[in-house]
N, CA, C and O atoms as CSV, one atom per row, in Angstrom:
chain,resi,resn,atom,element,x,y,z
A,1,UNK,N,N,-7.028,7.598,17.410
A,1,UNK,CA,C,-6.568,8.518,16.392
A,1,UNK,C,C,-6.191,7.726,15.147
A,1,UNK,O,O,-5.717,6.591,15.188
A,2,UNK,N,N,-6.363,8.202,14.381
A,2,UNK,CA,C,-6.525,7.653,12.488
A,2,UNK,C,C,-4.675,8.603,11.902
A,2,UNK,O,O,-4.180,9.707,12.129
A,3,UNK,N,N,-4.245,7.363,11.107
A,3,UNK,CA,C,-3.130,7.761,10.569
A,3,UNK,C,C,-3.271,7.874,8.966
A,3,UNK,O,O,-4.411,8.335,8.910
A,4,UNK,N,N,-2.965,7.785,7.997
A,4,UNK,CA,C,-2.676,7.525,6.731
A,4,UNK,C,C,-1.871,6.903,5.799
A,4,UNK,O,O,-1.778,7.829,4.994
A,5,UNK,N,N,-1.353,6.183,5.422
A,5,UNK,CA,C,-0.131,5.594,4.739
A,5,UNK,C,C,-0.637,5.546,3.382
A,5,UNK,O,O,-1.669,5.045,2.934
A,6,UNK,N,N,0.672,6.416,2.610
A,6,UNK,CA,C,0.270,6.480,1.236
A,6,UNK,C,C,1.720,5.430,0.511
A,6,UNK,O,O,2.828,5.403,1.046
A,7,UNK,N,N,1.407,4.739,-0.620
A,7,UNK,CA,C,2.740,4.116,-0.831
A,7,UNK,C,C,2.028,3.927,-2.592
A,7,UNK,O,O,0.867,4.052,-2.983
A,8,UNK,N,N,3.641,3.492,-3.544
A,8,UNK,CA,C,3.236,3.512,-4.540
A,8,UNK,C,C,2.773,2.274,-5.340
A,8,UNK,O,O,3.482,1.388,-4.861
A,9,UNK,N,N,2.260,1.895,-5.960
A,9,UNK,CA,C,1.543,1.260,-6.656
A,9,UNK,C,C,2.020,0.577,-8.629
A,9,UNK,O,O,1.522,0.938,-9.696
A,10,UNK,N,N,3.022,-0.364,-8.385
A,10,UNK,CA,C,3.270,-0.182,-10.003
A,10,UNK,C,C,2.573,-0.303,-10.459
A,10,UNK,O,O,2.333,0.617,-11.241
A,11,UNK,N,N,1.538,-1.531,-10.457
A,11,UNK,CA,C,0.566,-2.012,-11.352
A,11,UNK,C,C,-0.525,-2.042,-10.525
A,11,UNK,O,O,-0.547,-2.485,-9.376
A,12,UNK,N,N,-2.168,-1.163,-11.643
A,12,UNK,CA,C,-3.234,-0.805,-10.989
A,12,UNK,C,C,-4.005,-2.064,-10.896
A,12,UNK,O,O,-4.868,-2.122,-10.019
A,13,UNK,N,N,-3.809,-3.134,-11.714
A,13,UNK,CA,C,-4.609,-4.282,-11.208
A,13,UNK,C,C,-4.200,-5.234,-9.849
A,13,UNK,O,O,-4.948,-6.051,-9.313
A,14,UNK,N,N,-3.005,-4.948,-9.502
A,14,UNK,CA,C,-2.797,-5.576,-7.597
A,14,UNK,C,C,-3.446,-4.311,-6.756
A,14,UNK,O,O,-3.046,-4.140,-5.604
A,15,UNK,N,N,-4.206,-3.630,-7.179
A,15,UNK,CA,C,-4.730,-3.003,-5.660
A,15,UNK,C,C,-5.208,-3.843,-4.958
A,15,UNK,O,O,-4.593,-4.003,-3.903
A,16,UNK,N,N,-6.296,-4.625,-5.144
A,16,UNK,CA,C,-6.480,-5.340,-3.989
A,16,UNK,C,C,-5.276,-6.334,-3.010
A,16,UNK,O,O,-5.237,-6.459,-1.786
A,17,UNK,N,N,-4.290,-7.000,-4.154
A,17,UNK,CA,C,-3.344,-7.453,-3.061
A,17,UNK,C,C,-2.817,-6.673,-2.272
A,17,UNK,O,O,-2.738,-6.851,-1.057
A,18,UNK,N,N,-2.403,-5.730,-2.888
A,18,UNK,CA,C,-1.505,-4.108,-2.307
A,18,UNK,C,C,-2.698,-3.950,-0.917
A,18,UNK,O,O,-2.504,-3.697,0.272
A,19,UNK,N,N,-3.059,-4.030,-1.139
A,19,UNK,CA,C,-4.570,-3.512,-0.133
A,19,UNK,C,C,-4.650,-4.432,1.038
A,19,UNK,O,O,-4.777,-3.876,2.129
A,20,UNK,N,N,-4.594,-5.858,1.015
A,20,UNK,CA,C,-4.441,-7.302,1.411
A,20,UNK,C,C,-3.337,-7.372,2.506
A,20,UNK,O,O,-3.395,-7.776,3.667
A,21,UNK,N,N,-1.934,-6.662,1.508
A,21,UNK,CA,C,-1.047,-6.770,2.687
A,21,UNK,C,C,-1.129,-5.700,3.327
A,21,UNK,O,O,-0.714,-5.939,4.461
A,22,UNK,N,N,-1.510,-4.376,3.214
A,22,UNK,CA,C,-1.442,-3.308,4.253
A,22,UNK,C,C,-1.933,-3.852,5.440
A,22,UNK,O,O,-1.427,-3.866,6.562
A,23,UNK,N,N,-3.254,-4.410,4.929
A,23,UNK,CA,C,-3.934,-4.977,6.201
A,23,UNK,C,C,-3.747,-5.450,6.707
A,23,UNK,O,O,-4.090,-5.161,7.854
A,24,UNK,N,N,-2.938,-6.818,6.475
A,24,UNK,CA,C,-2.206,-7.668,7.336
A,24,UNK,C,C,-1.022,-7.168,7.891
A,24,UNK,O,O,-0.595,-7.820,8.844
A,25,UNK,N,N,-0.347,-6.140,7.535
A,25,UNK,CA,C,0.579,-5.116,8.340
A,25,UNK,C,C,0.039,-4.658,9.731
A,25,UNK,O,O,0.388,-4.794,10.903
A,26,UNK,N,N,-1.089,-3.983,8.973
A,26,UNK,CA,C,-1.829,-3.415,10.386
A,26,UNK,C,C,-2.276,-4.372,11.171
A,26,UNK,O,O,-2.491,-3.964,12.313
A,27,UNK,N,N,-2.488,-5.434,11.009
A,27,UNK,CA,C,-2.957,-6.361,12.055
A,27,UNK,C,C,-2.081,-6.567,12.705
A,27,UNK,O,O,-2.188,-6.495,13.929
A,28,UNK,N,N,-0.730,-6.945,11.992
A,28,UNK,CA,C,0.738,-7.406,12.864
A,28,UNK,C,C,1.086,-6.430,13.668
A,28,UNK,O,O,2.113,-6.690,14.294
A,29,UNK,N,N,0.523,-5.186,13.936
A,29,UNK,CA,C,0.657,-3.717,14.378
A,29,UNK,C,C,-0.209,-3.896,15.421
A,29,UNK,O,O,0.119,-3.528,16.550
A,30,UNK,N,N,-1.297,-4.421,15.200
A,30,UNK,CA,C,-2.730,-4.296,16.249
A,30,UNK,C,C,-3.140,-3.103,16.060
A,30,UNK,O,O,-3.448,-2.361,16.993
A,31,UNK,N,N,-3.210,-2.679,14.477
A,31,UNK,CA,C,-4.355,-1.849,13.949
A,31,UNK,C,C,-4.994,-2.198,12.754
A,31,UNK,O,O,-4.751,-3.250,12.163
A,32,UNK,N,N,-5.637,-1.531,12.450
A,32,UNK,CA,C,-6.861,-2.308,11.326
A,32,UNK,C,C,-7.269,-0.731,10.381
A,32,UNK,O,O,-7.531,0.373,10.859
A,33,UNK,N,N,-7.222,-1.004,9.416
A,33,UNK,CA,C,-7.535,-0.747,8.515
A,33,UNK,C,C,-8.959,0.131,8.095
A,33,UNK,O,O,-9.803,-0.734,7.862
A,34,UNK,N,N,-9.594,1.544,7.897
A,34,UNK,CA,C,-10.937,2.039,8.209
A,34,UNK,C,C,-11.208,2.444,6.790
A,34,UNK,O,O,-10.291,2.749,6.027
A,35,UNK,N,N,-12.372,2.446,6.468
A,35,UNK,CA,C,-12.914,3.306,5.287
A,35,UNK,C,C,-12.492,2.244,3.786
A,35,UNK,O,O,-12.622,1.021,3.761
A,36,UNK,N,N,-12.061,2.968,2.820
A,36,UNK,CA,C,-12.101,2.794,1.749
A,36,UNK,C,C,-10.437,2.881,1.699
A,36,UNK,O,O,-9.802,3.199,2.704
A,37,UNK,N,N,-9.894,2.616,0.626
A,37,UNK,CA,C,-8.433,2.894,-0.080
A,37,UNK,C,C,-8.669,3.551,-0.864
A,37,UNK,O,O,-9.680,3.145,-1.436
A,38,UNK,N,N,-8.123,4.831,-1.474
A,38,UNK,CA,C,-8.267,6.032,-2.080
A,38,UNK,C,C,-6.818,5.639,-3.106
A,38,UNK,O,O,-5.674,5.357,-2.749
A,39,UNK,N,N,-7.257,5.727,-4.127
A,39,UNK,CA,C,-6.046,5.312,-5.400
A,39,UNK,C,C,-6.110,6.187,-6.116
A,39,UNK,O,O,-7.187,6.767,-6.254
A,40,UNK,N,N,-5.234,6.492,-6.658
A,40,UNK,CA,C,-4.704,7.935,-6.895
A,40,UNK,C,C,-4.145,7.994,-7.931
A,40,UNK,O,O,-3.082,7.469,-7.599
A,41,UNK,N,N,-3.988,8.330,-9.371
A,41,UNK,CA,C,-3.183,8.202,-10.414
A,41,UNK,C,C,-2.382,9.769,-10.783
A,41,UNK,O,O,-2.885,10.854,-10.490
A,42,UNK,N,N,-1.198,9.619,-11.403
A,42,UNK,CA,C,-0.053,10.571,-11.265
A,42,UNK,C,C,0.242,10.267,-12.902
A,42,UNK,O,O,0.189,9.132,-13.376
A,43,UNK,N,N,0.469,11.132,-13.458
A,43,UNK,CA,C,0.637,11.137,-15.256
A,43,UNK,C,C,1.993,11.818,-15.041
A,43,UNK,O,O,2.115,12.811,-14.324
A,44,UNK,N,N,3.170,11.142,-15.802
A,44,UNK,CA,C,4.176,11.234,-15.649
A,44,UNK,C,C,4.712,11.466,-16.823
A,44,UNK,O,O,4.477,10.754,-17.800
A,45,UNK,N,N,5.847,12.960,-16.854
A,45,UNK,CA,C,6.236,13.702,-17.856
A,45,UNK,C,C,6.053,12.841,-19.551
A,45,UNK,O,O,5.838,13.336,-20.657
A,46,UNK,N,N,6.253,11.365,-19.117
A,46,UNK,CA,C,6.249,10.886,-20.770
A,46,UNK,C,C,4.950,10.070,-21.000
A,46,UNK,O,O,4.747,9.084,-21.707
A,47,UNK,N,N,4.022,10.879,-20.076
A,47,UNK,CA,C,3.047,9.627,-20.817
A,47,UNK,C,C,2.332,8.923,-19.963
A,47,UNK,O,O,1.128,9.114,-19.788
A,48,UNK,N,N,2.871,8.240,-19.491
A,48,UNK,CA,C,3.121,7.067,-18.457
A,48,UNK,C,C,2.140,7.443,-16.757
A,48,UNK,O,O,1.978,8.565,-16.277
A,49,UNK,N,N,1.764,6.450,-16.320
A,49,UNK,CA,C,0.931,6.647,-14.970
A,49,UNK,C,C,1.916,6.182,-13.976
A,49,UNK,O,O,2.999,5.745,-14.364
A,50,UNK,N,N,1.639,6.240,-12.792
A,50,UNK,CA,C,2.109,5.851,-11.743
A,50,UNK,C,C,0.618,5.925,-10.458
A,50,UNK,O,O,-0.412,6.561,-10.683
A,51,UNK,N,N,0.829,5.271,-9.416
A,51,UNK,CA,C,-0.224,4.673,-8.941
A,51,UNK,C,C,-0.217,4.795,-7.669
A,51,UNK,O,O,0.523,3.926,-7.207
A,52,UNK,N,N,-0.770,5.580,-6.682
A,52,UNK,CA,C,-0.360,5.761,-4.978
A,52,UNK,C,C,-1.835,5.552,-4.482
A,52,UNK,O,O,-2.970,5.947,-4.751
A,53,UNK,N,N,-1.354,4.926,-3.830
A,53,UNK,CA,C,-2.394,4.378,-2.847
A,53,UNK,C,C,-2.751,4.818,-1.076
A,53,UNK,O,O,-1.825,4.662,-0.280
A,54,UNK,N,N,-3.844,5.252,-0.657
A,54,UNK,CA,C,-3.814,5.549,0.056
A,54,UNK,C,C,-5.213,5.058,1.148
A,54,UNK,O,O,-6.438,5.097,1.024
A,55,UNK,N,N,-4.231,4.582,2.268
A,55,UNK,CA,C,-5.140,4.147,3.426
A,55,UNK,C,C,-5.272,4.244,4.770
A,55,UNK,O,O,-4.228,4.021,5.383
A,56,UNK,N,N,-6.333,4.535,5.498
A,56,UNK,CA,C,-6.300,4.735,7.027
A,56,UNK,C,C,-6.801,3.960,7.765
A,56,UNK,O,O,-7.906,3.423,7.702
A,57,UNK,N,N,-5.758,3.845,8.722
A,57,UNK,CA,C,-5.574,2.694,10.146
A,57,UNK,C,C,-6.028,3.625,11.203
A,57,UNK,O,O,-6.208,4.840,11.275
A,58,UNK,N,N,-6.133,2.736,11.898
A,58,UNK,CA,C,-6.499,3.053,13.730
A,58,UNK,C,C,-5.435,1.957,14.309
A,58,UNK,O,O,-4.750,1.141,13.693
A,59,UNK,N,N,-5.512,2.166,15.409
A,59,UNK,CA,C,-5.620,1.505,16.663
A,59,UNK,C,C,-6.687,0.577,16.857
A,59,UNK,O,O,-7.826,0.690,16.403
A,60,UNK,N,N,-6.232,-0.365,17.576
A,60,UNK,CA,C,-7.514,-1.316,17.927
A,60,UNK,C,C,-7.793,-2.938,17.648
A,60,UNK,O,O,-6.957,-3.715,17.187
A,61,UNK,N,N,-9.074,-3.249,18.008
A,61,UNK,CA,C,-9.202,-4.545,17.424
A,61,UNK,C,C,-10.273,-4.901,16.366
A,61,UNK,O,O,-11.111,-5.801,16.404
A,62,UNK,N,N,-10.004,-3.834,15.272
A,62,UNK,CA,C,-10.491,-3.879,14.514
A,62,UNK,C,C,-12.213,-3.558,14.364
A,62,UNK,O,O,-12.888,-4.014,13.441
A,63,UNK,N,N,-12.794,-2.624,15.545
A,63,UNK,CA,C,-14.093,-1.968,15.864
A,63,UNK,C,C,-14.120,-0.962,16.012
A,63,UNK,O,O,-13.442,-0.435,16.894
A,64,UNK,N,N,-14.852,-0.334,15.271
A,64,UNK,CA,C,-14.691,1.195,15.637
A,64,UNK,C,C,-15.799,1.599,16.346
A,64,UNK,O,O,-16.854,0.972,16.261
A,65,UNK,N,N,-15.657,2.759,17.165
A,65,UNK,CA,C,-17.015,3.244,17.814
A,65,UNK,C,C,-17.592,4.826,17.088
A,65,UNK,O,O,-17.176,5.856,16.558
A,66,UNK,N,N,-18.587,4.268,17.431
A,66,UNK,CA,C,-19.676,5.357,16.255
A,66,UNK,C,C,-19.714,7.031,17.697
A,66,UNK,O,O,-20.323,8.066,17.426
């Protein structure tokens, strides 16, 4: 079964680190990371962006079955 974790994002140029450590979260978990990261931008009353990120884990060792 597939979960989701969405979290926020200050700055849009660390997605990939942002991305980097989820993964290594999920590994320390003994789950791994599936699909794509879905980034998400939020326009905020003055103007301004804000940045959520969103990604899905499994279970596992990092293989999925088709």
């Amino acid at each position: 079964m597939a979960a989701t974790q969405t979290f926020a994002l200050e700055d849009r140029d660390k997605l990939d680190e942002a991305v980097a450590a989820a993964e290594a979260e999920a590994r320390r978990l003994g789950r791994h990371l599936v699909g794509e990261p879905v980034l998400t931008e939020s326009k905020n009353a003055d103007g301004t962006s804000s940045w959520w990120v969103t990604v899905t884990v499994e279970r596992g060792a990092g293989t999925t079955s088709s």
